[in-house]
N, C-alpha and C positions, 0 to 999 in steps of 0.2 A: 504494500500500500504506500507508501513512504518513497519507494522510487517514481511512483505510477503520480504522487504527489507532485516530485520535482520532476519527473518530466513534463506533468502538466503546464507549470508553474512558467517552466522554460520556454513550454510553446507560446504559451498566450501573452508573454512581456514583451515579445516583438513589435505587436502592435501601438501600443504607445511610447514609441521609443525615443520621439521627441519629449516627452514631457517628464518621462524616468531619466532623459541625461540632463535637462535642466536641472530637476529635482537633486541628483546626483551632483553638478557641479554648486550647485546652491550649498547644498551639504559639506562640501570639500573647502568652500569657500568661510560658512559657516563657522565651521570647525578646526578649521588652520590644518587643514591636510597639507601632505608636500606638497611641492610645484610642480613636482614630474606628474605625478595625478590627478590635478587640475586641469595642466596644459597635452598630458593625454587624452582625459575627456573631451576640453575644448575642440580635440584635432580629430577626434570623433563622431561629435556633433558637426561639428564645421561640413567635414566628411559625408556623413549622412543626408543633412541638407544638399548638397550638391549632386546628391544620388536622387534624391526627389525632386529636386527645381530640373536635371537633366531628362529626367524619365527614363532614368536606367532602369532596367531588366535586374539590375542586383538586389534591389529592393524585394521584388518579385521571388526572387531565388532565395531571399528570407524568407519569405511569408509560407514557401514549401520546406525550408526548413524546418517553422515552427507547426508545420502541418506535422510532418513528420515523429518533430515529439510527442504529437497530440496520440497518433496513429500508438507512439511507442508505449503511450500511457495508458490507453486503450488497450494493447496485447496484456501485458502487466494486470490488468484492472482483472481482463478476463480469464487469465490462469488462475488467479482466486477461488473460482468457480469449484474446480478441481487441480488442487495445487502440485500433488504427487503426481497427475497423466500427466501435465504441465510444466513435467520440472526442466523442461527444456528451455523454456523463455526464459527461467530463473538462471540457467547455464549460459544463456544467450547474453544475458545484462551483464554477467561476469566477464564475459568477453570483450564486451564493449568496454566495461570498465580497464579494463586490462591494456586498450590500444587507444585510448583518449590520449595517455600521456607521449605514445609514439606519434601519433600524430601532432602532437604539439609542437614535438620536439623537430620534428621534419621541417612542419607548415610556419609555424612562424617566424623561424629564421629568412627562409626564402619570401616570406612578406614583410619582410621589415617591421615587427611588430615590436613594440621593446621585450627583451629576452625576459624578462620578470613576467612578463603575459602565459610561460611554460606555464609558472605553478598556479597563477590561477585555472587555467585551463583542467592541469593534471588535476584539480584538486577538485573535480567531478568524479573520478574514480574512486572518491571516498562513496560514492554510492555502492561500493563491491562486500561493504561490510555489512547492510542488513542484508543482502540478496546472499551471503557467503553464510550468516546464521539462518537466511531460510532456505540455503541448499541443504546447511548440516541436517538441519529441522525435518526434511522431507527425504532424507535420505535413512535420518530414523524413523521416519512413518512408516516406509516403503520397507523397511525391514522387518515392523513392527516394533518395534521397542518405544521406550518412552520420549518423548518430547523436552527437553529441559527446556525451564523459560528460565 
């Protein structure tokens, strides 16, 4: 439930995405955050507007993004149903967890993103820890044995 959570969460924050990096750089400004994360926001937004005032296609290629996670919250939602048939989708999110931080580690150097953007990125793969106690969990179903909570 928990990951079906934040992949929801993920899908649907795309859509206001002007008004969560205002929010965001209000906050940073607020608060006396660095400068490097101010003026990363800033070049973010700046960014983003220029994707919308151009009528880029990238925009677009988000919003199947955040479909996507919606889709992934959706599978998640419905292995619940029957958790043990389903332990595949629970091995599936493992996986994904597992190759988020490879791909960080690839993509955004070749994007010029600042090198600190890895660990936020990687640190989606903390999603591997309740999907790794409901592999343990459903692997003692499917043996029979007890359940520890």
């Amino acid at each position: 439930m928990l990951v079906a959570i934040g992949l929801f969460v993920s899908g649907v924050t795309i859509w206001p995405w002007e008004f969560e990096l205002e929010l965001a750089l209000s906050l940073c400004t607020t608060l006396g955050m660095p400068e490097l994360l101010t003026t990363l926001l800033e070049s973010i937004l700046a960014d983003m507007r220029m994707l919308r005032d151009s009528g880029s296609f990238v925009l677009y290629i988000a919003d199947w993004l955040a479909y996507a996670h919606l889709v992934l919250a959706a599978l998640f939602l419905m292995a619940l149903k029957d958790p043990v048939r389903n332990i595949l989708v629970v091995r599936f999110g493992l996986l994904c967890c597992a190759t988020v931080p490879i791909l960080a580690l690839v993509c955004i150097p070749m994007r010029g993103i600042p090198l600190f953007w890895i660990a936020v990125d990687s640190s989606f793969a903390l999603a591997a820890l309740p999907l790794w106690v409901a592999l343990r969990d459903l692997r003692a179903a499917e043996s029979g044995e007890a359940v520890s909570t």
